[in-house]
C-alpha positions in Angstrom: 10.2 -4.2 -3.2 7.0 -2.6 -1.7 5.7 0.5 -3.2 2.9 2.9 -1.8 1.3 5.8 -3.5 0.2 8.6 -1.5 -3.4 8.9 0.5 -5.6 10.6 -2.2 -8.4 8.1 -3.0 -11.4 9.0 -1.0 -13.8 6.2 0.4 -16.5 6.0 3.1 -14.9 9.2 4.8 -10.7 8.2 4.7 -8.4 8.7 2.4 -6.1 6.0 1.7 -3.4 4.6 -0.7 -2.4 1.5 -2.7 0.0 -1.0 -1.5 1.9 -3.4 -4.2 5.2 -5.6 -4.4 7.0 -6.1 -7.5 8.4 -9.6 -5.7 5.5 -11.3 -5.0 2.4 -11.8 -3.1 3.7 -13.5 -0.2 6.2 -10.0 0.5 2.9 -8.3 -0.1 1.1 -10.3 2.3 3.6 -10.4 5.1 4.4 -6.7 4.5 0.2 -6.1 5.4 0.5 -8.3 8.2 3.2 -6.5 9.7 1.4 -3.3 8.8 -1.8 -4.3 10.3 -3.8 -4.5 7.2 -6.9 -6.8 7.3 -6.7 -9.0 4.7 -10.0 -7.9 3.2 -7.7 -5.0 2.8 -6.6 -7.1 -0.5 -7.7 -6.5 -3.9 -6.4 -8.7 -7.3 -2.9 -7.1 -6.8 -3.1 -4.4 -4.3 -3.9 -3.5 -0.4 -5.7 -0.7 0.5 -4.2 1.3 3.0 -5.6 4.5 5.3 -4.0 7.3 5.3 -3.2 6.6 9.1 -1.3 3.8 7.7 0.5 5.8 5.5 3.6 6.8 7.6 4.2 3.4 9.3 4.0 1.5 6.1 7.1 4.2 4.5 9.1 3.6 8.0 8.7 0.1 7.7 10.2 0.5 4.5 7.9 0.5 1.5 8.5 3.2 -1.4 6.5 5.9 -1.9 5.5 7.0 -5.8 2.6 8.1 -7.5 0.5 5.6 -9.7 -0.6 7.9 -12.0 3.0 8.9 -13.2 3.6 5.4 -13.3 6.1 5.5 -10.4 5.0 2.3 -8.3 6.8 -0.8 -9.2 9.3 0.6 -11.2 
């Protein structure tokens, strides 16, 4: 499953939000792809993702919690 925490990390001007599988890194990868994420979007275990990004990635159907309550990849 894909899970996405909410825009709230600010960085050159954008707010934007984590992206991680619980599956693998292939479902991550191919998840990005479809989302339009540039690869260099990828760090160690995550994408970064706008805020603009924020409402396609939940309609095409990743999870939305919150990392610091521990919520993603549960």
């Amino acid at each position: 499953m894909l899970y996405l925490d909410r825009p709230a990390v600010p960085w050159r001007g954008r707010l934007w939000s984590h992206l991680i599988s619980d599956v693998s890194y292939a479902e991550l990868h191919a998840f990005a792809e479809a989302l339009g994420a540039p690869r260099r979007g990828f760090d160690r275990d995550h994408y970064d993702i706008p805020a603009e990004r924020f409402p396609v990635a939940v309609w095409l159907g990743a999870q939305v919690g919150d990392r610091a309550a521990g919520q993603l990849g549960q």
